[in-house]
PDB file of N, CA, C and O in Angstrom, chain B, residues numbered from 101:
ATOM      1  N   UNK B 101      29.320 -32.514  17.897  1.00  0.00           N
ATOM      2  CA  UNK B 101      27.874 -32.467  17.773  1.00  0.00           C
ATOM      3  C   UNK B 101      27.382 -31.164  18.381  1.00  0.00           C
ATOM      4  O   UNK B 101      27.466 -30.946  19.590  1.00  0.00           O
ATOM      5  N   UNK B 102      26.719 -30.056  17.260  1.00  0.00           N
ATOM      6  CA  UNK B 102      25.664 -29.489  18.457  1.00  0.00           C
ATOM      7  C   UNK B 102      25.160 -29.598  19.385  1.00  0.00           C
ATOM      8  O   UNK B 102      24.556 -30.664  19.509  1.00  0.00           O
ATOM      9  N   UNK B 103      25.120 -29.010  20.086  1.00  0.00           N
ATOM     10  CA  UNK B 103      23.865 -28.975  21.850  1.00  0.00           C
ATOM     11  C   UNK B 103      22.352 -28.869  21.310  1.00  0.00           C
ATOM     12  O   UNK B 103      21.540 -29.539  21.948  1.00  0.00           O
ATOM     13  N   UNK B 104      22.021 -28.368  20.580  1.00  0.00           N
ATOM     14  CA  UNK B 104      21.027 -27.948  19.977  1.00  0.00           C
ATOM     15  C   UNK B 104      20.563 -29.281  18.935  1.00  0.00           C
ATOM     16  O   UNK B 104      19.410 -29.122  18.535  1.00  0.00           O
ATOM     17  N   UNK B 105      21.152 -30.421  18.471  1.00  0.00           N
ATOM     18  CA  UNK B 105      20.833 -31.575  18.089  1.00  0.00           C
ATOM     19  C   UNK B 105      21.090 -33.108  18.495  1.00  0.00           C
ATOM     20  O   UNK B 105      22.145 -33.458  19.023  1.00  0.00           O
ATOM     21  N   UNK B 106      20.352 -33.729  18.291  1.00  0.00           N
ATOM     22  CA  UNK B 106      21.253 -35.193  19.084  1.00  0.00           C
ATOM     23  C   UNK B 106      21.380 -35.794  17.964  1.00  0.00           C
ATOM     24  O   UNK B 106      21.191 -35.220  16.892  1.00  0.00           O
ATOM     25  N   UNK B 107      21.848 -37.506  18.112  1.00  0.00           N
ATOM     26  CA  UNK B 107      22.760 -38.270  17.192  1.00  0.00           C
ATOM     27  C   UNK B 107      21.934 -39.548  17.458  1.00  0.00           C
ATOM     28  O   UNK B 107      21.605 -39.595  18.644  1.00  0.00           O
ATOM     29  N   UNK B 108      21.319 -41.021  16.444  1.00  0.00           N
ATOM     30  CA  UNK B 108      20.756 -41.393  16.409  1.00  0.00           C
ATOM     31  C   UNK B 108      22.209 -42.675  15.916  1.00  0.00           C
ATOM     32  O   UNK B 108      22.966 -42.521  14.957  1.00  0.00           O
ATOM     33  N   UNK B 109      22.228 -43.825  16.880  1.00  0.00           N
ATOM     34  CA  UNK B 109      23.008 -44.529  16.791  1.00  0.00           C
ATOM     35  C   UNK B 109      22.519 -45.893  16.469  1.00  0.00           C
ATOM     36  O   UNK B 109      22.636 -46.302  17.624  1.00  0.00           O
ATOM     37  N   UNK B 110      21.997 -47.079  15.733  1.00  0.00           N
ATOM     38  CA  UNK B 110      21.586 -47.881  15.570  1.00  0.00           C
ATOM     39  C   UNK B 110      21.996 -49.268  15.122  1.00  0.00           C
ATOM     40  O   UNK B 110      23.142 -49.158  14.687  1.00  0.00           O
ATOM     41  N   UNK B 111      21.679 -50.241  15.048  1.00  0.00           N
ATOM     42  CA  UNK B 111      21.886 -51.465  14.747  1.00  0.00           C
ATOM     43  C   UNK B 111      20.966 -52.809  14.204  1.00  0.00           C
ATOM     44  O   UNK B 111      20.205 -53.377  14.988  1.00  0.00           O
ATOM     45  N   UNK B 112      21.070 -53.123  13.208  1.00  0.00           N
ATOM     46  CA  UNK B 112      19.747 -54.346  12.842  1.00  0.00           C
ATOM     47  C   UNK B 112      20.441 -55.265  12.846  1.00  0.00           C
ATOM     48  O   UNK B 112      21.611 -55.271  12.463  1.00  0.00           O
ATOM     49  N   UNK B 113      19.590 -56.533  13.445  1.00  0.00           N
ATOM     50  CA  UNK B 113      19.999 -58.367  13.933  1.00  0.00           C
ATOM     51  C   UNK B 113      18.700 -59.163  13.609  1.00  0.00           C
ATOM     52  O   UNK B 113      17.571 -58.672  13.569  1.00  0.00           O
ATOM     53  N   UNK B 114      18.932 -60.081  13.450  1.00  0.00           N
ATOM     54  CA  UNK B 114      17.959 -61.068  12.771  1.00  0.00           C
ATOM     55  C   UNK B 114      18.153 -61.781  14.154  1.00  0.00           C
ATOM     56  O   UNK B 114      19.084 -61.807  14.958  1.00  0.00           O
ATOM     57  N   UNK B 115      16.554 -62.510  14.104  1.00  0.00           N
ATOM     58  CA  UNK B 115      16.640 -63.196  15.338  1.00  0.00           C
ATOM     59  C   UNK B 115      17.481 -64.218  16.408  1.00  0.00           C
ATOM     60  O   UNK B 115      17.193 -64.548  17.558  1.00  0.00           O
ATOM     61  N   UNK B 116      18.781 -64.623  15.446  1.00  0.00           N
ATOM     62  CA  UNK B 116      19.888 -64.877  16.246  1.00  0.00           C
ATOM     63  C   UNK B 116      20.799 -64.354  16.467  1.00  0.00           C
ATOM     64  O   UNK B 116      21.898 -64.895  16.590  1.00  0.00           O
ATOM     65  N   UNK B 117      20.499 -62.826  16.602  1.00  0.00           N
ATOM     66  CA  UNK B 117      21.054 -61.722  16.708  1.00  0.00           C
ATOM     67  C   UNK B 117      22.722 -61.553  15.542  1.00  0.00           C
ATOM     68  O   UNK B 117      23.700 -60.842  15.770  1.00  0.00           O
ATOM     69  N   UNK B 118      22.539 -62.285  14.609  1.00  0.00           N
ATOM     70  CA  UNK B 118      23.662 -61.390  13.507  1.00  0.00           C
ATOM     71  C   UNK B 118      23.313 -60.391  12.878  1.00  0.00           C
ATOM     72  O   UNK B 118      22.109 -60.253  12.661  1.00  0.00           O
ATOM     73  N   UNK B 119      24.023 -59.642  12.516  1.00  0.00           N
ATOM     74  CA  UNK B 119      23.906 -58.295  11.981  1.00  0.00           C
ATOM     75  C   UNK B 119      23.255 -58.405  10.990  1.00  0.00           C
ATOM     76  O   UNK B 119      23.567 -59.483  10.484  1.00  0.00           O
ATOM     77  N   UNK B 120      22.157 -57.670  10.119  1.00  0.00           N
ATOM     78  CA  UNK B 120      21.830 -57.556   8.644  1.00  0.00           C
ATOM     79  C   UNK B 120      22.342 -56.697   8.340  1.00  0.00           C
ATOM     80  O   UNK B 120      22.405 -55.632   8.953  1.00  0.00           O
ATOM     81  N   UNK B 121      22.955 -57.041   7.046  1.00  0.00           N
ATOM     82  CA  UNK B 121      24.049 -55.783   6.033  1.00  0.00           C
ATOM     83  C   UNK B 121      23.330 -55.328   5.101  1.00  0.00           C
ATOM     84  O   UNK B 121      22.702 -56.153   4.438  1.00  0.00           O
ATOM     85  N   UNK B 122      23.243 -54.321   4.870  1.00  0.00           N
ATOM     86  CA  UNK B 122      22.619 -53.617   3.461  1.00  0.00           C
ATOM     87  C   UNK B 122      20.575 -53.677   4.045  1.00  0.00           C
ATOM     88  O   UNK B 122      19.749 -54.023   3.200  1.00  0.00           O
ATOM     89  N   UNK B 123      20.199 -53.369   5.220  1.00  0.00           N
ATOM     90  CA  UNK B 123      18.941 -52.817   5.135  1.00  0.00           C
ATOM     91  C   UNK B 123      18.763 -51.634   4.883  1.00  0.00           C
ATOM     92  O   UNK B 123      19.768 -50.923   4.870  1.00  0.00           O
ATOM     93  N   UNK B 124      17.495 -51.042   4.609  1.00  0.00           N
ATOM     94  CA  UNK B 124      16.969 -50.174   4.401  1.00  0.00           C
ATOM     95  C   UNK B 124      16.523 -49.573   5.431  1.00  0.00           C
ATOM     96  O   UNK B 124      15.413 -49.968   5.786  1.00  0.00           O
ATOM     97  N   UNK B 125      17.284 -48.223   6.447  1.00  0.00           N
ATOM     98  CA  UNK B 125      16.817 -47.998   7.516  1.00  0.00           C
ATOM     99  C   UNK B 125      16.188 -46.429   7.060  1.00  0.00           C
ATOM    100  O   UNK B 125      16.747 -45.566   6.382  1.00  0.00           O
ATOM    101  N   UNK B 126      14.957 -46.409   7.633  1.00  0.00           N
ATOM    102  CA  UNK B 126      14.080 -45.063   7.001  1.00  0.00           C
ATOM    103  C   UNK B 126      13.284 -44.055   8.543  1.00  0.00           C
ATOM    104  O   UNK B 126      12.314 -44.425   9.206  1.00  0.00           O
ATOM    105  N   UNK B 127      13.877 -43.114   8.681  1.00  0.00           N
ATOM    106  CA  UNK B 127      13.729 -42.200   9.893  1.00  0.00           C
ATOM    107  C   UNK B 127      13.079 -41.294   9.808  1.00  0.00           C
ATOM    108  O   UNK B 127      13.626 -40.343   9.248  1.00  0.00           O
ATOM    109  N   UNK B 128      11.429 -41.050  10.350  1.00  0.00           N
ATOM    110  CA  UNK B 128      10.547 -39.944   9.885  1.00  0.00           C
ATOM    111  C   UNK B 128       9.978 -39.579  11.432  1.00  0.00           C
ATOM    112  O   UNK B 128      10.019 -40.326  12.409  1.00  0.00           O
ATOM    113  N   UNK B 129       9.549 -38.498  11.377  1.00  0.00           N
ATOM    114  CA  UNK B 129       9.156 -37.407  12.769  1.00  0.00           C
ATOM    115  C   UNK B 129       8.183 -36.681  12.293  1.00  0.00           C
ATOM    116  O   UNK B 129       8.041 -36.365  11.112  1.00  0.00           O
ATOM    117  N   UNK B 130       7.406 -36.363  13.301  1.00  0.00           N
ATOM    118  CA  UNK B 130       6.489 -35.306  13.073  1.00  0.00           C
ATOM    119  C   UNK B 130       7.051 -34.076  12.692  1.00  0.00           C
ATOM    120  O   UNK B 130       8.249 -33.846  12.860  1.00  0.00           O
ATOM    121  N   UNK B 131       6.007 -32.997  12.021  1.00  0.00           N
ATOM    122  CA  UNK B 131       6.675 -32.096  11.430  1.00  0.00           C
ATOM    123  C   UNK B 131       7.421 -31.150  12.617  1.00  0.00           C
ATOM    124  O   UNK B 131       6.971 -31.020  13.755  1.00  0.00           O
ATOM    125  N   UNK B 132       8.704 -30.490  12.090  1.00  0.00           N
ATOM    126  CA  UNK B 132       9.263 -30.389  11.070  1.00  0.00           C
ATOM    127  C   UNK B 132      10.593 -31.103  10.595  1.00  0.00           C
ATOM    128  O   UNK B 132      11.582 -30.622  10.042  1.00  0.00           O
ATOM    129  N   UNK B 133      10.368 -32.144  10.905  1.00  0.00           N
ATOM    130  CA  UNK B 133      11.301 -33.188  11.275  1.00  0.00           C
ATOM    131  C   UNK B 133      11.440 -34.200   9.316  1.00  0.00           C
ATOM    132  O   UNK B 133      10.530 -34.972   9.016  1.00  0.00           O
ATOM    133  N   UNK B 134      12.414 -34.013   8.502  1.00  0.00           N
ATOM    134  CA  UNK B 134      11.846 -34.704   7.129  1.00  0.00           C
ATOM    135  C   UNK B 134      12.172 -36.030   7.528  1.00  0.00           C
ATOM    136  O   UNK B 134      12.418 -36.198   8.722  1.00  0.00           O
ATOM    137  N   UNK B 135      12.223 -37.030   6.734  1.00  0.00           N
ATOM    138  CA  UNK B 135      12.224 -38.224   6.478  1.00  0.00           C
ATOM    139  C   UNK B 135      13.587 -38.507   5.891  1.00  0.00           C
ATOM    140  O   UNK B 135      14.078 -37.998   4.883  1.00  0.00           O
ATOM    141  N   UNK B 136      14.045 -39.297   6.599  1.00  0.00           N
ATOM    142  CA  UNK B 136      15.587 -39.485   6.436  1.00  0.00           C
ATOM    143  C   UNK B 136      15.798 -41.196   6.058  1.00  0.00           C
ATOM    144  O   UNK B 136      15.000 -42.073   6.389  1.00  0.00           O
ATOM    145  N   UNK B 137      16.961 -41.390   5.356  1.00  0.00           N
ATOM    146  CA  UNK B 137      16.903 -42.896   5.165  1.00  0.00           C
ATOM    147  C   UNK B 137      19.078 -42.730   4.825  1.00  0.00           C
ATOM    148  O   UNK B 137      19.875 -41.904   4.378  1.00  0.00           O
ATOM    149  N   UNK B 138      19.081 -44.868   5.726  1.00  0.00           N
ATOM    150  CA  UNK B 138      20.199 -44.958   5.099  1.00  0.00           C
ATOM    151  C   UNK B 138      19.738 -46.540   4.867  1.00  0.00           C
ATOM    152  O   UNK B 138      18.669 -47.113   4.657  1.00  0.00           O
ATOM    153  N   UNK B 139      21.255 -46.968   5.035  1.00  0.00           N
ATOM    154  CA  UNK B 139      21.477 -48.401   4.404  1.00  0.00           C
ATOM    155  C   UNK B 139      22.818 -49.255   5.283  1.00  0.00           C
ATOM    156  O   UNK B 139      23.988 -49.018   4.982  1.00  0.00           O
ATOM    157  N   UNK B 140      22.478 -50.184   6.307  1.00  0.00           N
ATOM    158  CA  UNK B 140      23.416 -50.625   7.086  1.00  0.00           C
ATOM    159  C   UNK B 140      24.266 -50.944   6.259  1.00  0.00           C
ATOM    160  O   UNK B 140      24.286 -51.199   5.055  1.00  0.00           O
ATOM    161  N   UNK B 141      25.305 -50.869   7.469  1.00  0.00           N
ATOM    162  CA  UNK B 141      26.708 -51.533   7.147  1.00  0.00           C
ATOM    163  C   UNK B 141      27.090 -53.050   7.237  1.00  0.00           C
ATOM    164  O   UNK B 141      26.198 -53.803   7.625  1.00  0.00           O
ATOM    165  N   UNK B 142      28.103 -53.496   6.978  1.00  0.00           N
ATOM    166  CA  UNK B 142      28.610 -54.527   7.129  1.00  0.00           C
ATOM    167  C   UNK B 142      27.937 -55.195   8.977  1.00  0.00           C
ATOM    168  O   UNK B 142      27.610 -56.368   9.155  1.00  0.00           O
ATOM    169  N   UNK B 143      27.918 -54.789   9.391  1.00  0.00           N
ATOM    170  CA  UNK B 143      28.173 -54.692  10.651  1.00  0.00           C
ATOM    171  C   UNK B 143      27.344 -54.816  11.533  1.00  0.00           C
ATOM    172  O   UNK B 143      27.412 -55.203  12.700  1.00  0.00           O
ATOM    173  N   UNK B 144      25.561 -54.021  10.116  1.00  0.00           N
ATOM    174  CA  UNK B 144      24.492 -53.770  10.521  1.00  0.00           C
ATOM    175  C   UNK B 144      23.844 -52.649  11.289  1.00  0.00           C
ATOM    176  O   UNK B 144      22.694 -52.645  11.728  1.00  0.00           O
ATOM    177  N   UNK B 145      24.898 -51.541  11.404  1.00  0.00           N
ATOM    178  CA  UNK B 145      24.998 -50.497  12.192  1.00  0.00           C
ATOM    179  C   UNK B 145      24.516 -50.047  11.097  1.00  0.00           C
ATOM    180  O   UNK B 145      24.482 -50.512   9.957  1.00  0.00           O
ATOM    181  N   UNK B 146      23.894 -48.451  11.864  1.00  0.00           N
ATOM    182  CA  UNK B 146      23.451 -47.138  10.925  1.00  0.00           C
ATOM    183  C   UNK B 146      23.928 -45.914  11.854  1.00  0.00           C
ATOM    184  O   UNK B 146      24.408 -46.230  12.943  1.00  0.00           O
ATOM    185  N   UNK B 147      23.859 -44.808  11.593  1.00  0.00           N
ATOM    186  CA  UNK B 147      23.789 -43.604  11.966  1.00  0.00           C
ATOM    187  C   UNK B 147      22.943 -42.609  11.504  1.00  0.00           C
ATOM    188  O   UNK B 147      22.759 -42.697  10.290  1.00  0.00           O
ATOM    189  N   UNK B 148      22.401 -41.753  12.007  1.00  0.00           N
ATOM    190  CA  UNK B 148      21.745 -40.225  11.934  1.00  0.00           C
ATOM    191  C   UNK B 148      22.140 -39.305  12.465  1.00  0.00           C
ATOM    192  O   UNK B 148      21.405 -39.183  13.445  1.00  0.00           O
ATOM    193  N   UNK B 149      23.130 -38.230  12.474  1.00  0.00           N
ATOM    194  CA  UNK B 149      23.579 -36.655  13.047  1.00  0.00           C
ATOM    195  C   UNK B 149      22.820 -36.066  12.878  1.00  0.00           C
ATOM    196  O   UNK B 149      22.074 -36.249  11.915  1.00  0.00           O
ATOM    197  N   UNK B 150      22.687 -35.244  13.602  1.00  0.00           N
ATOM    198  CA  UNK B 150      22.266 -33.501  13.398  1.00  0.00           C
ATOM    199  C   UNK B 150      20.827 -33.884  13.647  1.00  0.00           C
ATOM    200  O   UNK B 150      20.155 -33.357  12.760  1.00  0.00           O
ATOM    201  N   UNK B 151      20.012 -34.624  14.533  1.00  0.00           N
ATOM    202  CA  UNK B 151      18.372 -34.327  14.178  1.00  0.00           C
ATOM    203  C   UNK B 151      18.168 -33.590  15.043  1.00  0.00           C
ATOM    204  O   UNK B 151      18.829 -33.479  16.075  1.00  0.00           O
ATOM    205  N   UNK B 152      17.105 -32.915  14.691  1.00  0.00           N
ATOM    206  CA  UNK B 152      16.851 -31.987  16.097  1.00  0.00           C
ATOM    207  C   UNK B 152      15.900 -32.623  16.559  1.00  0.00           C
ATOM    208  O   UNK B 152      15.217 -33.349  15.837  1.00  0.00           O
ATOM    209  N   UNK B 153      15.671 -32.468  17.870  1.00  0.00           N
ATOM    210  CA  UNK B 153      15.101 -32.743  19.451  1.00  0.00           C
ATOM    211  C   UNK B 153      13.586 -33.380  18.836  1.00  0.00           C
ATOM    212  O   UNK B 153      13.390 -33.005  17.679  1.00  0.00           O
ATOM    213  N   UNK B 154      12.754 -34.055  19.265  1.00  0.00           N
ATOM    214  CA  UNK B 154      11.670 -34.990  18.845  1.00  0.00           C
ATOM    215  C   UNK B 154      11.391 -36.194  18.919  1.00  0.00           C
ATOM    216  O   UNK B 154      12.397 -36.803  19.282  1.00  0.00           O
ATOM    217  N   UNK B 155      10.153 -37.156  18.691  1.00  0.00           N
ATOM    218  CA  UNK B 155      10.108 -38.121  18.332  1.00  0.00           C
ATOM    219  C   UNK B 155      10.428 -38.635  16.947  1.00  0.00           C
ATOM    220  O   UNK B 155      10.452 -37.913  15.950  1.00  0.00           O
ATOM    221  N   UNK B 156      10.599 -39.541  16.951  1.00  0.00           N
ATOM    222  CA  UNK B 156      10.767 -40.349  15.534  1.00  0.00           C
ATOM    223  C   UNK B 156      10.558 -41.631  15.873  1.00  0.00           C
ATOM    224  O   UNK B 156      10.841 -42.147  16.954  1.00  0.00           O
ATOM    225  N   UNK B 157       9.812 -42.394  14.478  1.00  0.00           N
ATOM    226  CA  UNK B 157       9.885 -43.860  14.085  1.00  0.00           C
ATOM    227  C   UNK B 157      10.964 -44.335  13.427  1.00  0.00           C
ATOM    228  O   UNK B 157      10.876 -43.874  12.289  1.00  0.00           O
ATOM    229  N   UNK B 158      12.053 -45.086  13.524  1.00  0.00           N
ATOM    230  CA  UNK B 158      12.568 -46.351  12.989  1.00  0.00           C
ATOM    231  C   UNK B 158      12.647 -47.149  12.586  1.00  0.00           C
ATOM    232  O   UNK B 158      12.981 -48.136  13.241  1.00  0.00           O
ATOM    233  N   UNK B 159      12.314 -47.236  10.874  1.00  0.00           N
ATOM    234  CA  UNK B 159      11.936 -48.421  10.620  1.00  0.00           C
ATOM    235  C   UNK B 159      13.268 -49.162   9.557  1.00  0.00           C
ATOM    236  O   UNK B 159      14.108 -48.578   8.873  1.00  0.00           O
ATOM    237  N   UNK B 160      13.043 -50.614   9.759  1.00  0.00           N
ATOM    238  CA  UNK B 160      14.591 -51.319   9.082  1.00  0.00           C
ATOM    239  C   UNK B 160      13.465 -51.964   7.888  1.00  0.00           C
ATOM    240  O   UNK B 160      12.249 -51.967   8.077  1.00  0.00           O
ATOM    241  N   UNK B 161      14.099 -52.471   6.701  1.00  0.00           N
ATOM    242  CA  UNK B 161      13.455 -53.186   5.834  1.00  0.00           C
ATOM    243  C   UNK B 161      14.445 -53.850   4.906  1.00  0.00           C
ATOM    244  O   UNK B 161      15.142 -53.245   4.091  1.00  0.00           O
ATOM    245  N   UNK B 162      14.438 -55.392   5.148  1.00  0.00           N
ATOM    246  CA  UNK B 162      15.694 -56.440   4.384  1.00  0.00           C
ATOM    247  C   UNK B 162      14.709 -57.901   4.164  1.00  0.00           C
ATOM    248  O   UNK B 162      13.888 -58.499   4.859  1.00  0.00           O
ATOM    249  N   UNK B 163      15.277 -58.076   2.841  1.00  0.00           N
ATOM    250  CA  UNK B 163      14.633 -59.246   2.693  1.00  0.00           C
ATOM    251  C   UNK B 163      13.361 -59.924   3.208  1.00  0.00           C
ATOM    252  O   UNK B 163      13.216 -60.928   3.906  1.00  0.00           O
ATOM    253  N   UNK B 164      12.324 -58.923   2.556  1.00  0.00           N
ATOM    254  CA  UNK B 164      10.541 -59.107   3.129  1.00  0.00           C
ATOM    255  C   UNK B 164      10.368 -59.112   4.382  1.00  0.00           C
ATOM    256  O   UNK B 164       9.485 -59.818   4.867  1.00  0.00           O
ATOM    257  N   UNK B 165      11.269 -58.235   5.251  1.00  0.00           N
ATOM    258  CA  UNK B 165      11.060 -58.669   6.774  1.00  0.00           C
ATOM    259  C   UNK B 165      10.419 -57.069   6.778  1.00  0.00           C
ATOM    260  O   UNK B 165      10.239 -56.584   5.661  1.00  0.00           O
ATOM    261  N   UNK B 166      10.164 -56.464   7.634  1.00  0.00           N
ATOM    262  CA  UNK B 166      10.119 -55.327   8.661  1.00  0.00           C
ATOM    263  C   UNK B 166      10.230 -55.081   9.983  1.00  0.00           C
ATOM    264  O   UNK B 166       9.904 -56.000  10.734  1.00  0.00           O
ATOM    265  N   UNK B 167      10.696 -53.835  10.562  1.00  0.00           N
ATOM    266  CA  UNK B 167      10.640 -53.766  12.081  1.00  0.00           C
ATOM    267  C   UNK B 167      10.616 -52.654  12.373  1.00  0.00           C
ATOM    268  O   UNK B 167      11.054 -51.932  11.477  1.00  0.00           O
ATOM    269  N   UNK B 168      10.218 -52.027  13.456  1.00  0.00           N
ATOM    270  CA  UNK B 168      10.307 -50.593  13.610  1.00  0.00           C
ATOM    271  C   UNK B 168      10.308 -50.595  14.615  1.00  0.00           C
ATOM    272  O   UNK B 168      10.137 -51.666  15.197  1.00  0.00           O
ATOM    273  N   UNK B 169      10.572 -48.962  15.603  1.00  0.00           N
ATOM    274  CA  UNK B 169      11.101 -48.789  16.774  1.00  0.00           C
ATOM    275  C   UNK B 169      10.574 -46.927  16.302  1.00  0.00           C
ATOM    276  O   UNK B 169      10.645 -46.127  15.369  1.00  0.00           O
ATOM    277  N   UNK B 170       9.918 -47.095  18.074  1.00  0.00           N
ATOM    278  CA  UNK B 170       9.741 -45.547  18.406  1.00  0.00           C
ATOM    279  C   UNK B 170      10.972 -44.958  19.336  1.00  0.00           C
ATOM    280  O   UNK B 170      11.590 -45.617  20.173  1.00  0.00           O
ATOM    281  N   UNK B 171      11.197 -43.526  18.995  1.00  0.00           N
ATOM    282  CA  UNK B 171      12.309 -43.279  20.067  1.00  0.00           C
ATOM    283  C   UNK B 171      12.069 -42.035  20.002  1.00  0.00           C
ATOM    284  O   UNK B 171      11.207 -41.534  19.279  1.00  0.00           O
ATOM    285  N   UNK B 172      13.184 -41.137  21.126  1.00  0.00           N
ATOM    286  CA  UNK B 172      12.699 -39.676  21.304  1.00  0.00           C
ATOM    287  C   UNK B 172      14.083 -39.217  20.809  1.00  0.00           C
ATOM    288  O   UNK B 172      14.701 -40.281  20.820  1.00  0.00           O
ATOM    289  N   UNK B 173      14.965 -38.245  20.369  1.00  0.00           N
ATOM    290  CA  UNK B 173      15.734 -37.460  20.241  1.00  0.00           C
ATOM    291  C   UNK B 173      15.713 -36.252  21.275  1.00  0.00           C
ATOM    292  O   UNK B 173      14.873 -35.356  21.344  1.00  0.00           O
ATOM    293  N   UNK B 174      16.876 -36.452  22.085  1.00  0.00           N
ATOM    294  CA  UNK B 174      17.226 -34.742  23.158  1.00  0.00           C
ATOM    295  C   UNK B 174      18.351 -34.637  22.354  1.00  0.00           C
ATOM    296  O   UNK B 174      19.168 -35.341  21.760  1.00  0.00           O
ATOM    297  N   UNK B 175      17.936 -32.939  22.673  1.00  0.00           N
ATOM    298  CA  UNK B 175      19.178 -32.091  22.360  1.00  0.00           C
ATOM    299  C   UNK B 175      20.316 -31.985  22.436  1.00  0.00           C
ATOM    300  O   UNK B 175      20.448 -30.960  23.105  1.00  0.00           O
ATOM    301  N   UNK B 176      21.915 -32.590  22.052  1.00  0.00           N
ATOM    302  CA  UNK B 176      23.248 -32.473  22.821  1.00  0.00           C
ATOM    303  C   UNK B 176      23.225 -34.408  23.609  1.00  0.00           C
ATOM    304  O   UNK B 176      24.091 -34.933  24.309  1.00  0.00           O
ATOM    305  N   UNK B 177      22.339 -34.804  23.277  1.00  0.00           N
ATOM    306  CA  UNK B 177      22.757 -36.510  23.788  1.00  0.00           C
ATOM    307  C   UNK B 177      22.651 -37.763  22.351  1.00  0.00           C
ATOM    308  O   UNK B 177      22.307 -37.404  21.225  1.00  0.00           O
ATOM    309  N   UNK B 178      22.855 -38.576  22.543  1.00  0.00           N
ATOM    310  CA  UNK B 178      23.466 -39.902  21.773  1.00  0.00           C
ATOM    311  C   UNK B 178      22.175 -40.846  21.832  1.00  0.00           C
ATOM    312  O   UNK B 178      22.402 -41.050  23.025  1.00  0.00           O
ATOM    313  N   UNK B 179      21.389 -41.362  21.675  1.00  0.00           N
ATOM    314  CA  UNK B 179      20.655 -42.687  21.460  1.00  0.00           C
ATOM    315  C   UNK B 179      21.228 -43.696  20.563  1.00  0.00           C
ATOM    316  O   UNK B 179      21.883 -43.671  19.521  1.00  0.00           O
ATOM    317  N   UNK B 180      20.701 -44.679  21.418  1.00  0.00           N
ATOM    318  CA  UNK B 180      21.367 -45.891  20.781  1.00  0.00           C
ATOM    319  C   UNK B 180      20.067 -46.884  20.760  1.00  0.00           C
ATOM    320  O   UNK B 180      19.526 -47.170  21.828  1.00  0.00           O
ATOM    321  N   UNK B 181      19.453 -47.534  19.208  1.00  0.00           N
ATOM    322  CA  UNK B 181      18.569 -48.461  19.000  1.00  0.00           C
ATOM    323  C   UNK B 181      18.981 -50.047  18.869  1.00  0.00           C
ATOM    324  O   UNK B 181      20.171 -50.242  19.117  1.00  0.00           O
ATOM    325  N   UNK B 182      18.374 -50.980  18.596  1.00  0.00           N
ATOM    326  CA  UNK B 182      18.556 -52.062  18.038  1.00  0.00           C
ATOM    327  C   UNK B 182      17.093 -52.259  17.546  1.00  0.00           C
ATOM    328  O   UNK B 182      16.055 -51.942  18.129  1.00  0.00           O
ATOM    329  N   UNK B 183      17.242 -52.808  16.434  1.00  0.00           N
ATOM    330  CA  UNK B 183      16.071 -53.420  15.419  1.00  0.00           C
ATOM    331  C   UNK B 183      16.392 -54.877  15.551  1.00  0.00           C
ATOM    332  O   UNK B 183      17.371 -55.348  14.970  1.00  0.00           O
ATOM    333  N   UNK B 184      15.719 -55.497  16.184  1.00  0.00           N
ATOM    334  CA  UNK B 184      15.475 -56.938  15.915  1.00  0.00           C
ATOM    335  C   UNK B 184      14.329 -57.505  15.047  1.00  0.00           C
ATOM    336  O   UNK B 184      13.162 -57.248  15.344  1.00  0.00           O
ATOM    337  N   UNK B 185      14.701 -58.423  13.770  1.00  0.00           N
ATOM    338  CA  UNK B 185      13.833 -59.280  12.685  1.00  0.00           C
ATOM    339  C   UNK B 185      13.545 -60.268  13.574  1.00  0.00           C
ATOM    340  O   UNK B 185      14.435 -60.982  14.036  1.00  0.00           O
ATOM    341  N   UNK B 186      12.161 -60.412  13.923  1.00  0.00           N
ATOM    342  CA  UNK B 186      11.276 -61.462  14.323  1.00  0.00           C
ATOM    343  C   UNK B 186      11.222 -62.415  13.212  1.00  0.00           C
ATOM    344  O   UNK B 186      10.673 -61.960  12.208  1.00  0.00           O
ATOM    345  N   UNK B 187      11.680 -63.706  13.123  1.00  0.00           N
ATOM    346  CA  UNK B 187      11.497 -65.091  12.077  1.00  0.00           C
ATOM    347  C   UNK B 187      11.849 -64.346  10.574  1.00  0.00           C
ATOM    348  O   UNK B 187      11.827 -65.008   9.537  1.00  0.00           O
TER     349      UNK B 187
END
């Protein structure tokens, strides 16, 4: 990993905390930061490399639910989220 970017480590669980597979996880920042999106794994995990330094929102989207999460990105360090589906 660059020093100059951090790494965005994540996870979505439904309220009895099992994993959701196949959400829609969508990652946007103020400018100049674009709008990034993946799609969990088996596992419910996601990843993001390379963002540079900022805030960003987190948002998961599976089966009519939503959730989101604010977080900061530093430069050269690792964050780690969890998205929990309320009901």
């Amino acid at each position: 990993m660059s020093s100059d970017r951090g790494e965005l480590f994540g996870r979505v669980v439904d309220v009895a905390n099992r994993p959701v597979s196949g959400a829609a996880v969508a990652v946007s920042g103020t400018e100049p930061h674009p709008d990034i999106a993946a799609v969990t794994s088996a596992d419910g995990r996601f990843h993001f490399g390379r963002l540079k330094p900022g805030a960003y929102r987190v948002a998961a989207h599976a089966g009519g639910r939503s959730q989101s999460a604010d977080v900061v990105v530093t430069a050269g360090a690792r964050l780690d989220v969890e998205i929990r589906f309320e009901r």
